[in-house]
RODO-2510 file (C-alpha; in nm, 4 decimals, decimal comma):
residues 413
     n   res          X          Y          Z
     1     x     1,7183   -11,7494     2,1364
     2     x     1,3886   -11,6945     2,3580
     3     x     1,4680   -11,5796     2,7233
     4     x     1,3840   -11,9143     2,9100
     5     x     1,5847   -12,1295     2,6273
     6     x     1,8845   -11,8954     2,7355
     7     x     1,8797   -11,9409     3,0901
     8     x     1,7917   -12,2924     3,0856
     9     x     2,1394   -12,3421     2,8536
    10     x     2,3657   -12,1041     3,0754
    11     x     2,2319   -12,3290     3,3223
    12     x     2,3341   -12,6703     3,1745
    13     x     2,6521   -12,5284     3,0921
    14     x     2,7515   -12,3809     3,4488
    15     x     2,6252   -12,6974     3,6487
    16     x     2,7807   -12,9939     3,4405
    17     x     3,0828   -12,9675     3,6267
    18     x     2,8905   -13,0296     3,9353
    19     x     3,0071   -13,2965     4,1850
    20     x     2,7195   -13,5233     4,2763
    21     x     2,9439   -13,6725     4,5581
    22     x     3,0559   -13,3466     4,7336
    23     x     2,6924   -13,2084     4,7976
    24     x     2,5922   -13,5502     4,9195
    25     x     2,8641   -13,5297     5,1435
    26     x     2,8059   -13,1490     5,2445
    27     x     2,3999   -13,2835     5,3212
    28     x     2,5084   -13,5974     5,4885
    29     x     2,7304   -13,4050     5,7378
    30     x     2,4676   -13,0792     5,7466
    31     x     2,1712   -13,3466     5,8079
    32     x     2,4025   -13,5533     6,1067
    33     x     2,4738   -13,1890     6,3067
    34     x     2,1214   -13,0347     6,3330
    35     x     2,0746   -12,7237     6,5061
    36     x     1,7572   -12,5729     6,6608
    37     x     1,6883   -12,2024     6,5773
    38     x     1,8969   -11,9159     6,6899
    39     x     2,1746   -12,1822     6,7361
    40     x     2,2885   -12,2773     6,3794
    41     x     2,6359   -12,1851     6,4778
    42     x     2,8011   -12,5221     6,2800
    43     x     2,5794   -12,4627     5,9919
    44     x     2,6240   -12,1160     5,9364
    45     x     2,9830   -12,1726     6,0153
    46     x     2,9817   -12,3953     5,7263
    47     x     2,7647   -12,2169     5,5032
    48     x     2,9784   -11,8867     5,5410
    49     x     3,3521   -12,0929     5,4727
    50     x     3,1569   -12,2320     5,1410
    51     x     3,0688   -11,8556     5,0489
    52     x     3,4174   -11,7407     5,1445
    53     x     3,6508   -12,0227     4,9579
    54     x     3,3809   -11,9155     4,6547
    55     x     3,5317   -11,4956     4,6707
    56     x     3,1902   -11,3882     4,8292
    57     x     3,2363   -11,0838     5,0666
    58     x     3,0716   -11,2935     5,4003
    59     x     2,8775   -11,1544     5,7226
    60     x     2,8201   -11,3667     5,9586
    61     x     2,5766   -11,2736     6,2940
    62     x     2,3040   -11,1102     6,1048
    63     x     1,9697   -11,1372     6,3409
    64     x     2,1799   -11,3622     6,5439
    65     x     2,3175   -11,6566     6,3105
    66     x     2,2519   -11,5014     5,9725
    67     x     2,5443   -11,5849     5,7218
    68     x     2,4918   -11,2984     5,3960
    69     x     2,7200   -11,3475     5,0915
    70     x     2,7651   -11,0519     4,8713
    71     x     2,9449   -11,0986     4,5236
    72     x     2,9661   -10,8138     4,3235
    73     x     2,9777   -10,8460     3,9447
    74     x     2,9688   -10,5094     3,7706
    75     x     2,6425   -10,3142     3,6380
    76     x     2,2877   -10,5472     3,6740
    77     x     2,0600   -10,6424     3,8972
    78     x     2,0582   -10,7471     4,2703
    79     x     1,9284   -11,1112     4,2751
    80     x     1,8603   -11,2373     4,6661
    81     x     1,9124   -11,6301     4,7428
    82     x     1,7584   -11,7250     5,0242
    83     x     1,7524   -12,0832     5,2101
    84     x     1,6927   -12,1141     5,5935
    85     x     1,8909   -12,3686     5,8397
    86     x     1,7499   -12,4475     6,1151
    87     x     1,6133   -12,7648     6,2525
    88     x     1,3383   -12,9760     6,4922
    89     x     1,2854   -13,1032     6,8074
    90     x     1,1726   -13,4395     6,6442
    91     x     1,3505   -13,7795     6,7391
    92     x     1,4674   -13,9133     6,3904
    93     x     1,3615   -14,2235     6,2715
    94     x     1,4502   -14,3008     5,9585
    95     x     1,7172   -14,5531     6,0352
    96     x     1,9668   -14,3578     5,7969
    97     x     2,3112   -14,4705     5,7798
    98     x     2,3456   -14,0227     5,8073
    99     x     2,1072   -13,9983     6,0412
   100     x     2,1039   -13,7325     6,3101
   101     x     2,3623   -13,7531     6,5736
   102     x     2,2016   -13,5362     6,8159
   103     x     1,9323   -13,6914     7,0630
   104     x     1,6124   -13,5249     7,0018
   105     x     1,6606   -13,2987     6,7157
   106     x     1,6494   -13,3597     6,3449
   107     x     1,6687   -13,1779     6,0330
   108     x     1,2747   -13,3074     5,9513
   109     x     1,1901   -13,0285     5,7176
   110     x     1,4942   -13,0361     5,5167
   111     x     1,6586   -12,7489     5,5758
   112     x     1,9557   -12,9274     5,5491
   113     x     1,9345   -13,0159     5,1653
   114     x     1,8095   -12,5871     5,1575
   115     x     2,1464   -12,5013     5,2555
   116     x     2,3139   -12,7897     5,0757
   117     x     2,1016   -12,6150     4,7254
   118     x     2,2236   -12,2619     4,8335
   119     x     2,5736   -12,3312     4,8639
   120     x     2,6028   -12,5220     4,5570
   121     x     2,4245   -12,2540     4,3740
   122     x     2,6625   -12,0057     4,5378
   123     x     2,9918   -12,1780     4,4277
   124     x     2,8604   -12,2748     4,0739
   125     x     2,7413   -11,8766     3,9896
   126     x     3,0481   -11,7675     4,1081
   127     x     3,3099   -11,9908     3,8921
   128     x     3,0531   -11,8914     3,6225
   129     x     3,0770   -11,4822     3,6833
   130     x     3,2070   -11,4423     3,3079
   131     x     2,8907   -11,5262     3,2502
   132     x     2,6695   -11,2991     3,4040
   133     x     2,6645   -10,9731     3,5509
   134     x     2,4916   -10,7739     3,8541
   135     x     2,4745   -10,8484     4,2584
   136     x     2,4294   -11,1588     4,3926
   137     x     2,3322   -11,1980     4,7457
   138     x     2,3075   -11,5728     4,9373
   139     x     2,1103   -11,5704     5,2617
   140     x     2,1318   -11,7892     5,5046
   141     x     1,8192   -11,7329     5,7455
   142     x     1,8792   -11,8685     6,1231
   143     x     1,4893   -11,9512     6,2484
   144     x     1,2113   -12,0064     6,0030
   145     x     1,0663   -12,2783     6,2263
   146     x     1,0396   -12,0406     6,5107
   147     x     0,8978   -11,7360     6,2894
   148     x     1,1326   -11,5075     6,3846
   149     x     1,4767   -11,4872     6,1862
   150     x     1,3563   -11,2996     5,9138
   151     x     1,2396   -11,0597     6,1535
   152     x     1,5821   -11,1104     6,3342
   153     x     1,7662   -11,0877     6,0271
   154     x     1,5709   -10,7591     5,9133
   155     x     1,6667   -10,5820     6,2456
   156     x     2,0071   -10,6584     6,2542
   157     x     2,0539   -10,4483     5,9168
   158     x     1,9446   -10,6563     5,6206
   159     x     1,7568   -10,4207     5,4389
   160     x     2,0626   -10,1299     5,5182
   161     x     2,3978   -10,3139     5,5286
   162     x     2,3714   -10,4924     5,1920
   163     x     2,2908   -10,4265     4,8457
   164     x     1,9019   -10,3731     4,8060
   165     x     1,7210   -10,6390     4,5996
   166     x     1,5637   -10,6528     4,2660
   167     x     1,3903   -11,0010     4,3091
   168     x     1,4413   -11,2395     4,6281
   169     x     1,4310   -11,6164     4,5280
   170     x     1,3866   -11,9653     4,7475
   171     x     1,2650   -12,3431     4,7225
   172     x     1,1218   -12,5711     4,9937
   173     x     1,1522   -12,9307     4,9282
   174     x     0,8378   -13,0946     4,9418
   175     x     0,6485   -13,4442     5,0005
   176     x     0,5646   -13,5857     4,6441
   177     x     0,7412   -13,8365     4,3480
   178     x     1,0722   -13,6948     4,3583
   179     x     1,1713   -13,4877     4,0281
   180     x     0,8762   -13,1712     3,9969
   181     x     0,9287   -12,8633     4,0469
   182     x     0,5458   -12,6944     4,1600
   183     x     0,4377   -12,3111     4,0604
   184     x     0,2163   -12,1007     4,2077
   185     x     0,1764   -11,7470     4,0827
   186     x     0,0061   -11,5534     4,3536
   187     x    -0,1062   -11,6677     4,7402
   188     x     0,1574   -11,9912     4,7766
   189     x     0,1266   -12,0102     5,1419
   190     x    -0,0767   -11,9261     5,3925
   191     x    -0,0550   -11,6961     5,7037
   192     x     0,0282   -11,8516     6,0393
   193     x    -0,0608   -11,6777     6,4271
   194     x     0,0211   -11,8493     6,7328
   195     x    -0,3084   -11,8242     6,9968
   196     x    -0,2211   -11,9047     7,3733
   197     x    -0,5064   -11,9202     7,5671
   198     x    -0,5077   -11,9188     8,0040
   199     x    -0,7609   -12,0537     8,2122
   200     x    -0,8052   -11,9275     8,5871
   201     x    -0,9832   -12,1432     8,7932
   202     x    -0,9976   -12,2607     9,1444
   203     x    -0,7808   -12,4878     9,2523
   204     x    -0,8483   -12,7428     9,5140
   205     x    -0,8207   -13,0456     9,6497
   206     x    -0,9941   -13,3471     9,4124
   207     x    -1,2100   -13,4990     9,6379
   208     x    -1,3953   -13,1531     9,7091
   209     x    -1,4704   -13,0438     9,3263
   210     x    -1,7576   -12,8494     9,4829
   211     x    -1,4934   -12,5953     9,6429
   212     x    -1,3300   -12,5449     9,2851
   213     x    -1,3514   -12,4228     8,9512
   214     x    -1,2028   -12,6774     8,7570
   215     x    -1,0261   -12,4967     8,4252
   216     x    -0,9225   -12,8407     8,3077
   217     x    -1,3159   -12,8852     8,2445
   218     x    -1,3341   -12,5501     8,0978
   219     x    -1,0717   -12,6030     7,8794
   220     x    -1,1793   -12,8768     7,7371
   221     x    -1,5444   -12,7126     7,6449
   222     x    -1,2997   -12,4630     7,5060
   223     x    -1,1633   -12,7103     7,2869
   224     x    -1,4668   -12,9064     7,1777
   225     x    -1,6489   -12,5718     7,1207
   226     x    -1,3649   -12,4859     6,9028
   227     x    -1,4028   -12,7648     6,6282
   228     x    -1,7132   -12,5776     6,4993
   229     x    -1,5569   -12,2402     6,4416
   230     x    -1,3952   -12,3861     6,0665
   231     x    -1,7465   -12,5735     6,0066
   232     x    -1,9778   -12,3291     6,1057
   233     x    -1,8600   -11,9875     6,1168
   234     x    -1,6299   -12,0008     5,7841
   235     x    -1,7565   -11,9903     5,4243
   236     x    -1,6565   -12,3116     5,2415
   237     x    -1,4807   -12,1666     4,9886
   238     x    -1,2169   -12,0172     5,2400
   239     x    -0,9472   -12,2663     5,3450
   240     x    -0,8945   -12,2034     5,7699
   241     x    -0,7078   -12,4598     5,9466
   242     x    -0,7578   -12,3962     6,3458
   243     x    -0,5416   -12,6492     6,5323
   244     x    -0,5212   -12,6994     6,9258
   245     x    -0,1326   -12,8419     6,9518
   246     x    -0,1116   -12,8067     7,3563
   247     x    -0,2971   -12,8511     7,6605
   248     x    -0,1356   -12,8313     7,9765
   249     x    -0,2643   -12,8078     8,3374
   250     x    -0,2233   -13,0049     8,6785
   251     x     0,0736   -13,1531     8,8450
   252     x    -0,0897   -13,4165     9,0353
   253     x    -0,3697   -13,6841     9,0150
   254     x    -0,5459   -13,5780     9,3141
   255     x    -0,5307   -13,1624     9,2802
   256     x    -0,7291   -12,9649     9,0809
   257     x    -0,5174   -12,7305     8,9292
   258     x    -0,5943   -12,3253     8,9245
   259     x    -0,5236   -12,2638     8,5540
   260     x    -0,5046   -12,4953     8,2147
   261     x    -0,3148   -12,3228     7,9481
   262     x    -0,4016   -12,3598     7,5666
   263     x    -0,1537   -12,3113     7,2556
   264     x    -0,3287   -12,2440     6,9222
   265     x    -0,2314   -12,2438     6,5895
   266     x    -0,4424   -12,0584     6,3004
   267     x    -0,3890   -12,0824     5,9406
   268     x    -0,5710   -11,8525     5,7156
   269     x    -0,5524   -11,6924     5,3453
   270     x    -0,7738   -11,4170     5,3749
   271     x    -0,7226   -11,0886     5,6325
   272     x    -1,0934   -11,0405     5,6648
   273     x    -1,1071   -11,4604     5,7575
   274     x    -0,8466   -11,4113     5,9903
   275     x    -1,0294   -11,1498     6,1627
   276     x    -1,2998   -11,3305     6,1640
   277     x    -1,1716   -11,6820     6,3310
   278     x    -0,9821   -11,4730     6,6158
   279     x    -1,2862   -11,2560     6,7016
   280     x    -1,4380   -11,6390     6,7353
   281     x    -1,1803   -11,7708     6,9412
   282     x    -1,2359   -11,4862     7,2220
   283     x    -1,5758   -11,5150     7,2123
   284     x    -1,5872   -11,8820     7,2684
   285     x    -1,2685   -11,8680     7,5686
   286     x    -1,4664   -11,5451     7,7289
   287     x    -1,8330   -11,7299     7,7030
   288     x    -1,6904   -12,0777     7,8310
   289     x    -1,5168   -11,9123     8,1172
   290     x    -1,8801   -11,7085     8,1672
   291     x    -2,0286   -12,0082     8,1561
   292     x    -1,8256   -12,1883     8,4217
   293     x    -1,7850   -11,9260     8,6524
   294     x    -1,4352   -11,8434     8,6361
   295     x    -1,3654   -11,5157     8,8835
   296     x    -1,0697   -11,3795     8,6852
   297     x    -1,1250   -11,2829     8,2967
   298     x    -0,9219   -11,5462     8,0457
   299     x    -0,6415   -11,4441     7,8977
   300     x    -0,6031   -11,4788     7,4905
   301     x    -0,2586   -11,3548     7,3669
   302     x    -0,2137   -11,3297     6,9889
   303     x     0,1096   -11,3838     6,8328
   304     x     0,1420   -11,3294     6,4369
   305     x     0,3989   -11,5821     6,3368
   306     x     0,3968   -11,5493     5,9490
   307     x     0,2294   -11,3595     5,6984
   308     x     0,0674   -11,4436     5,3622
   309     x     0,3506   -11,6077     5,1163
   310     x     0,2264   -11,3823     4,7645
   311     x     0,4391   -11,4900     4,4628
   312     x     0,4678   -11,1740     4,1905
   313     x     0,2917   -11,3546     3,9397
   314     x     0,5206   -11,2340     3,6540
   315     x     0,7996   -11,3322     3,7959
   316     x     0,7035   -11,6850     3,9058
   317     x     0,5554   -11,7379     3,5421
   318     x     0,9004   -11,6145     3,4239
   319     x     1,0760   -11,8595     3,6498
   320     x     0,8695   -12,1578     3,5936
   321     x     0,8964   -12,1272     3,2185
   322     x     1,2944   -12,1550     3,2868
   323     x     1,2230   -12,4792     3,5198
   324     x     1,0260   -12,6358     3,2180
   325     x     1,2926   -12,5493     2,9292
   326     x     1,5553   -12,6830     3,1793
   327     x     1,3506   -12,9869     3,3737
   328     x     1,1220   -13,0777     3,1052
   329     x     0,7428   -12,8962     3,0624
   330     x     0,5664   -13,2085     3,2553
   331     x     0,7638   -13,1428     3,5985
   332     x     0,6559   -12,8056     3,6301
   333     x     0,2773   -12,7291     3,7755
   334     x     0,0358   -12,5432     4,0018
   335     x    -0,0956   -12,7230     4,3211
   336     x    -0,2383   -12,3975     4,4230
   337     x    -0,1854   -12,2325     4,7701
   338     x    -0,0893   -12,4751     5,0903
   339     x    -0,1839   -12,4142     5,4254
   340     x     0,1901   -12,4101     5,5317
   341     x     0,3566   -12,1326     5,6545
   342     x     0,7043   -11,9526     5,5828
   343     x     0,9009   -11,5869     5,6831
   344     x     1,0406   -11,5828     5,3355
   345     x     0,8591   -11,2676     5,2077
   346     x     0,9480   -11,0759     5,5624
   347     x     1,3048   -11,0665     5,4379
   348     x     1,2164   -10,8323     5,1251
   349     x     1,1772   -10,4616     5,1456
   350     x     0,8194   -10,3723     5,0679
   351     x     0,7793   -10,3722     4,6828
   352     x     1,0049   -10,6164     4,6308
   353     x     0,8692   -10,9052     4,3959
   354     x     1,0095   -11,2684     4,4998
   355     x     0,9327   -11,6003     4,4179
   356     x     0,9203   -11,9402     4,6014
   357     x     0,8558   -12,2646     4,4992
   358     x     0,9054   -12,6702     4,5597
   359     x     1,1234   -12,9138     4,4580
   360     x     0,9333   -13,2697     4,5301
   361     x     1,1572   -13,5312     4,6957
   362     x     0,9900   -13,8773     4,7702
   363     x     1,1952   -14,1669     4,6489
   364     x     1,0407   -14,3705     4,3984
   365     x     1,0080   -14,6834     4,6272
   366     x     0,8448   -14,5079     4,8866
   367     x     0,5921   -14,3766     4,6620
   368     x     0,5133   -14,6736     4,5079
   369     x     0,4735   -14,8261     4,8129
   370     x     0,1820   -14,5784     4,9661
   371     x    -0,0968   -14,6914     4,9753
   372     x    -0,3804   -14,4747     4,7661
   373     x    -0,5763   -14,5259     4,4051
   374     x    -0,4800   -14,1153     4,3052
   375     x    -0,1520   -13,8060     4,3593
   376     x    -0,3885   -13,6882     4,6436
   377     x    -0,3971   -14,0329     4,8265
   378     x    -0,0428   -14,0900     4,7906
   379     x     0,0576   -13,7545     4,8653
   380     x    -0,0879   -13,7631     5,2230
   381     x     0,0471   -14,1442     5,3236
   382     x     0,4129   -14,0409     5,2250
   383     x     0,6415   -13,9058     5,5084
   384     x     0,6156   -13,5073     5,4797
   385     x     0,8250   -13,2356     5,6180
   386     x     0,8290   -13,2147     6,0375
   387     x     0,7364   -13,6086     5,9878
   388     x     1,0390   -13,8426     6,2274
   389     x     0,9974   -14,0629     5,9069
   390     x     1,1177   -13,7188     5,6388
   391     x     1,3764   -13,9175     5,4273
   392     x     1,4555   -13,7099     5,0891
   393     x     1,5852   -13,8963     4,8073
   394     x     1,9047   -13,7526     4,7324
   395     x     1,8592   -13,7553     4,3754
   396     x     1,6947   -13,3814     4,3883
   397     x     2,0449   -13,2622     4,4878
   398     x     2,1844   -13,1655     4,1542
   399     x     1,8423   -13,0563     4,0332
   400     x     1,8118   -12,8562     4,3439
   401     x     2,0962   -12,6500     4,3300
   402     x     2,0064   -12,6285     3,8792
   403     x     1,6518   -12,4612     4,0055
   404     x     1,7938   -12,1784     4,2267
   405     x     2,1035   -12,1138     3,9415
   406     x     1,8573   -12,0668     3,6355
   407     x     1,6334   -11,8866     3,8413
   408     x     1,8971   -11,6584     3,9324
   409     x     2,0128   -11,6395     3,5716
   410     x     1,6628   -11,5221     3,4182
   411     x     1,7420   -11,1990     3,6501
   412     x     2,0810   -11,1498     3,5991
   413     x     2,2318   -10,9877     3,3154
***
């Protein structure tokens, strides 16, 4: 029997006792209570009582809220689960009979159903351990949306308190037709920095503009000026995205205010591009301010949220071949690299090979229902993750938790 036959079949066999009902219910109440990062305390409570009842040796406070589950099952490899838990700021709106309880905040990226996967993965390799043997090791990461729990995680003794990995595997659910499972061997997600930008002006009163120099002005040549970095300083064949999410200066209607402040987002897949853009950024934020007059130099502070997300190419074509024996060979493809961003591969010790891929979640009715002739048309008029509208089907929560067992089980002896 071939390697991916094998693993797809353990699989089968160690999730048909599955309870469709329980992980809805475990989802349900994970998606009602959502927490904002560094403050998962419910859901890492939760997560680490699931690990416990299921005989894993449990942590709980790594980098802050970090649950780790260590079961030890005689000579084989380490395999790493990982799935994160935090949520948004976003107001649901879904209208969901489950929908979140807590004014303001919503599980819109779907951690919720990540956690939900990993615990059901947990308990079903666990009742299975006469079938397999080595180290498992479930994660659950406090922070991803803020960029730093794997880095929290890391410090507080990941890489030295707990057994050291072979492979370290994940999922992200995904806009798309619910049921596929997309690949990508190599660059899967792009690196993220955070760019905040500061203004100094004059401030003054607003019918005297002559006395000033206005940085709300400024800033918004800053802004304009910044739209042609991606079209006219970056090769087309490199995908940049260069996105402007805040502008904030002035308290009053009549004051000109003395600084505007800027928050930038960049999104690159190349080091040298990266270099590039930011070196572009300065230079437009020092000329503008030139320009205007400003007295005191900007200020341009760089924060490097996320780096590159580089599948081992082996090891994802390993994995997918499972997903296709086990899901069927038409649910499993390669969309090629996104421009989203993840921590995942800052939780691995350098040399580490890990995998991460998607697990598409649209309900049927909702894709139908967008409008667009082709996949790429429907794909961007569907609700997506961070959207108020994110509304998984919860028919990907068996297949879910079957992606993150077989994967386990093509490492494990």
């Amino acid at each position: 029997m071939n390697e991916p036959t094998d693993a797809a079949d353990r699989t089968r066999q160690i999730t048909a006792g599955l309870k469709p009902a329980a992980l809805e219910d475990f989802y349900r109440d994970l998606h009602r209570h959502p927490e904002l990062a560094f403050q998962e305390h419910r859901t890492a409570a939760k997560l680490a009582a699931c690990l416990r009842a299921a005989g894993y040796d449990v942590t709980e406070g790594v980098g802050g809220t970090g649950v780790v589950g260590v079961l030890a099952n005689g000579d084989g490899p380490v395999v790493w689960l990982r799935g994160d838990m935090d949520a948004l700021p976003v107001q649901e709106a879904t209208g969901l009979e489950y929908a979140s309880t807590v004014d303001g905040l919503m599980h819109a990226c779907g951690h919720d159903l990540h956690v939900t996967w990993l615990a059901g993965a947990a308990e079903a390799l666990a009742a299975a351990r006469d079938t397999w043997s080595g180290t498992l090791v479930v994660i659950g990461q406090p922070a991803e949306e803020s960029g730093g729990g794997a880095a929290a995680m890391v410090a507080g003794g990941l890489h030295t308190r707990f057994p050291r990995p072979d492979v370290l595997l994940g999922q992200h659910v995904a806009p798309g037709l619910a049921g596929f499972y997309p690949h990508t061997p190599g660059l899967t997600m792009s690196a993220s920095d955070d760019i905040d930008v500061v203004v100094h002006g004059v401030g003054g009163h607003g019918s005297r503009p002559e006395s000033t120099i206005d940085p709300v002005v400024t800033a918004a040549y800053i802004v304009t000026r910044l739209q042609t970095v991606v079209s006219r300083e970056v090769a087309a064949a490199h995908s940049v995205v260069l996105t402007v999410g805040q502008f904030h200066a002035g308290t009053k209607h009549n004051i000109i205010p003395a600084e505007a402040r800027l928050s930038l987002n960049l999104r690159t897949q190349d080091a040298h591009v990266r270099d590039r853009v930011l070196g572009a950024v300065r230079r437009i934020v020092a000329g503008e301010c030139r320009t205007a007059g400003c007295g005191v130099p900007p200020e341009v502070t760089v924060r490097p949220g996320y780096p590159n997300t580089v599948n081992d190419a082996v090891l994802d074509g390993r994995i997918a071949a499972v997903h296709r024996e086990l899901l069927g060979a038409e649910t499993v493809f390669d969309f090629g690299p996104a421009m989203g961003s993840e921590d995942f591969s800052l939780l691995v010790p350098d040399g580490v090979p890990y995998d991460y891929w998607y697990v598409t979640s649209t309900p049927a009715d909702v894709w139908e229902a967008a409008p667009g002739g082709d996949l790429a048309e429907k794909f961007g008029n569907v609700p997506g993750n961070h959207s108020p509208l994110f509304a998984p089907d919860l028919s990907v929560l068996v297949p879910g938790v079957q992606t993150l067992v077989s994967a386990a089980l093509s490492r494990l002896a």
